[in-house]
N, C-alpha and C positions, 0 to 999 in steps of 0.2 A: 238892545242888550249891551253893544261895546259900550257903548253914551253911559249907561247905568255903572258899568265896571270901572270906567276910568272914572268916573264923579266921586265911587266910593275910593280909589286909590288918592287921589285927591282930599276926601274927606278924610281919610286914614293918615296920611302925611302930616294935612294941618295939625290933625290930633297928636301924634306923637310931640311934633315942633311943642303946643298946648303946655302936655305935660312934662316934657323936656325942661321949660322955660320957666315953671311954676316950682319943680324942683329944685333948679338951681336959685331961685328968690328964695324958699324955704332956704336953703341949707348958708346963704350970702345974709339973712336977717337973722339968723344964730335961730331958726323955728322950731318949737319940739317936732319930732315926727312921729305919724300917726301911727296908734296902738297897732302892733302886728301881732297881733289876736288871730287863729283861724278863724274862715271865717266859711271853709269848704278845704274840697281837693279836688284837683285830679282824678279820675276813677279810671281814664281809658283814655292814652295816644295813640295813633298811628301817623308815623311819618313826622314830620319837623311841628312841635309845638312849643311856644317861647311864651314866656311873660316879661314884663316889662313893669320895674316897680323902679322910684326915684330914678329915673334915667337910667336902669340897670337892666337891660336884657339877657336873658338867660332861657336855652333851653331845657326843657321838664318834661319828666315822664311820670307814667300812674303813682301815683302816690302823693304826688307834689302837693306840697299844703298853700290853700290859697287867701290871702287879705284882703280889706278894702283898698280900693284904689290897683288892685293889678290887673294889667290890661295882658289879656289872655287871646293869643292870636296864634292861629294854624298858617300855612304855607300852602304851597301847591300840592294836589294830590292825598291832604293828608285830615283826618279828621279826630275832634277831639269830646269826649264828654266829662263834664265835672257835676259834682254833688255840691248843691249851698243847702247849710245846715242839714238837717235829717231826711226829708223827704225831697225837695227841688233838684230837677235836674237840668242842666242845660246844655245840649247837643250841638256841636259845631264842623260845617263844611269845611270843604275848602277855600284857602284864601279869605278866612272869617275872623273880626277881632272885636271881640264884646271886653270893657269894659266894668269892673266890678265896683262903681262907683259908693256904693255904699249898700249893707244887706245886715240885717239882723235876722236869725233863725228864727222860724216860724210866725215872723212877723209882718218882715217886707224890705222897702227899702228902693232902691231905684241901678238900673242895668242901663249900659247904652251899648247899642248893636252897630258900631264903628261901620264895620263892612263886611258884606257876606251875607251868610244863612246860616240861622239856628232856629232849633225846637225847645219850647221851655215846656217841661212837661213836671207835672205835679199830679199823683193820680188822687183819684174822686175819692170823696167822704172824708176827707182829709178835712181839719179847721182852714177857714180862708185866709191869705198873705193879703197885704196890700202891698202891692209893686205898682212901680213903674218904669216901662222900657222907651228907653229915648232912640228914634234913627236919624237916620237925615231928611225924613220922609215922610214922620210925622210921630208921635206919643202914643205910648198904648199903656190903658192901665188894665191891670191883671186880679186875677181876685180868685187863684186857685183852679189850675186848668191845662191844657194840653193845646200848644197851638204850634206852627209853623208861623215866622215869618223873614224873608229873604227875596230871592230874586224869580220869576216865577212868568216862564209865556213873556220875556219882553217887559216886563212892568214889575214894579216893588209891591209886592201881596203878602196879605195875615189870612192863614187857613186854623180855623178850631175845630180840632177832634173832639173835646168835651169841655164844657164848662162856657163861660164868655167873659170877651174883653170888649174894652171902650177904645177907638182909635180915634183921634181928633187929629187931622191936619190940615192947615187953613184954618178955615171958617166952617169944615164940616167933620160931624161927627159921625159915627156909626158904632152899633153895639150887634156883636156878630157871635153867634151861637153856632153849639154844636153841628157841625158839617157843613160852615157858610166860611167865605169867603170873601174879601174884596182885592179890588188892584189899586194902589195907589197912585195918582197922577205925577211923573217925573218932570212933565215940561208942558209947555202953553200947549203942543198939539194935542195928547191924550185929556190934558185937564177938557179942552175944547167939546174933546170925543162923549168924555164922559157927564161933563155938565157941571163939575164941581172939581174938586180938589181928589173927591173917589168915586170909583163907580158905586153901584148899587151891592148890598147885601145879597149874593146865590149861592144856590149849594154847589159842591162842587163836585165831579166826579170823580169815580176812581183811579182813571188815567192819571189826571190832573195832582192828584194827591200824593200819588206815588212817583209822581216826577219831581216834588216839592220835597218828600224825603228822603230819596237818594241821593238830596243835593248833602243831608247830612249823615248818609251812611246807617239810614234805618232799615234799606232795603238794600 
C-alpha cells in the first residue's frame, strides 16, 4: 500500500513539473492559450481543494467553473465532487488529482487519474460518452457508467456499479461489468501472483465496495 502511495506522489510531482514546463514554452513562443470555455464545476468541497491551470494554483470552492486542461487535486482529509457538462459526475478522495485533459459534453473526450481515488458516475439510460481515463496503471475506456477506480486491499482496482468498461494494461485487456471488479498489477511480484498484468474479472462484495467508496466520501 506505502509502494502504491509514494509511486503516485512521484507520479503527481513529475506531472505538475510536465505541466509547469509546457506552460512556460507556451507563454516563451508568444502561443495562443487555450479556449477557457466552461467545461464543468465544482458542485461540492470539503476541506483544501486547488486547481492548477498555466502554472497557476489556486484554491476553489463549490461553484468554481472548470476548463480543459485544469488539474483538479484534493489534500489530506478532504474530498471533492464536480459535474462535466449535464449529467457526468466525478467524485474525488483524499490526496486525489485527476486531470481534465480535454471533455466535450455529452460526448467524451479523455480524464487522467494523476493520484488517488475517484468514482466517475453517469447514471443509466442516459445516450453514451466515449471517454477515456488514463492512470499510471493502465487505460480505461468508458461508454456511460458508474465505476470506482483507486487504491483498493493493497493493489490498484476498477469496480462497476453499472454499465461496463474496457481496461487494458500491458498486454491485457478485460471488459468488467456491472458488480465485477479487477486488481491491477503494481510490480513483478503481484503481476507474478496473478499471471498477467491483471487478475481475473470477480464480483465483488459488499464489504469490499463500500471500502472502495468511502475512500471518496460516498459512505
Amino acid at each position: 500500500m506505502q509502494d502504491i502511495d509514494q509511486f503516485h506522489k512521484i507520479v503527481a510531482l513529475r506531472r505538475r513539473e510536465i505541466l509547469a514546463g509546457a506552460a512556460a514554452l507556451a507563454v516563451a513562443n508568444g502561443l495562443p492559450a487555450r479556449a477557457s470555455q466552461a467545461i464543468g464545476s465544482l458542485i461540492d468541497a470539503r476541506g483544501m481543494v486547488l486547481k492548477r491551470q498555466n502554472d497557476v494554483e489556486t484554491q476553489i470552492a463549490s461553484g468554481a467553473e472548470l476548463i480543459d486542461n485544469d488539474l483538479v487535486a484534493t489534500r489530506e482529509e478532504s474530498f471533492a465532487s464536480m459535474s462535466l457538462g449535464a449529467d457526468t459526475k466525478i467524485l474525488m478522495g483524499p490526496n486525489t488529482e485527476v486531470l481534465l485533459d480535454t471533455f466535450l459534453a455529452e460526448q467524451g473526450g479523455t480524464l487522467e487519474l494523476v493520484s488517488g481515488d475517484m468514482v466517475f458516475d453517469r447514471p443509466e439510460g442516459l445516450p453514451k460518452i466515449d471517454l477515456t481515463i488514463r492512470t499510471t496503471f493502465g487505460q480505461i475506456g468508458v461508454r456511460g457508467t458508474k465505476f470506482f477506480t483507486g487504491r483498493s486491499r493493497g493493489n490498484f482496482a476498477v469496480f462497476v456499479e453499472h454499465g461496463q468498461v474496457e481496461i487494458s494494461s500491458g498486454e491485457t485487456v478485460r471488459r468488467i461489468g456491472a458488480g465485477e471488479g479487477v486488481d491491477i498489477a503494481t510490480d513483478a511480484k503481484t503481476r507474478s501472483l496473478f499471471g498477467s498484468d491483471m487478475s481475473e474479472t470477480k464480483t465483488w462484495g459488499k464489504a469490499r465496495i463500500d471500502e472502495a467508496y468511502k475512500k471518496v466520501g460516498l459512505l
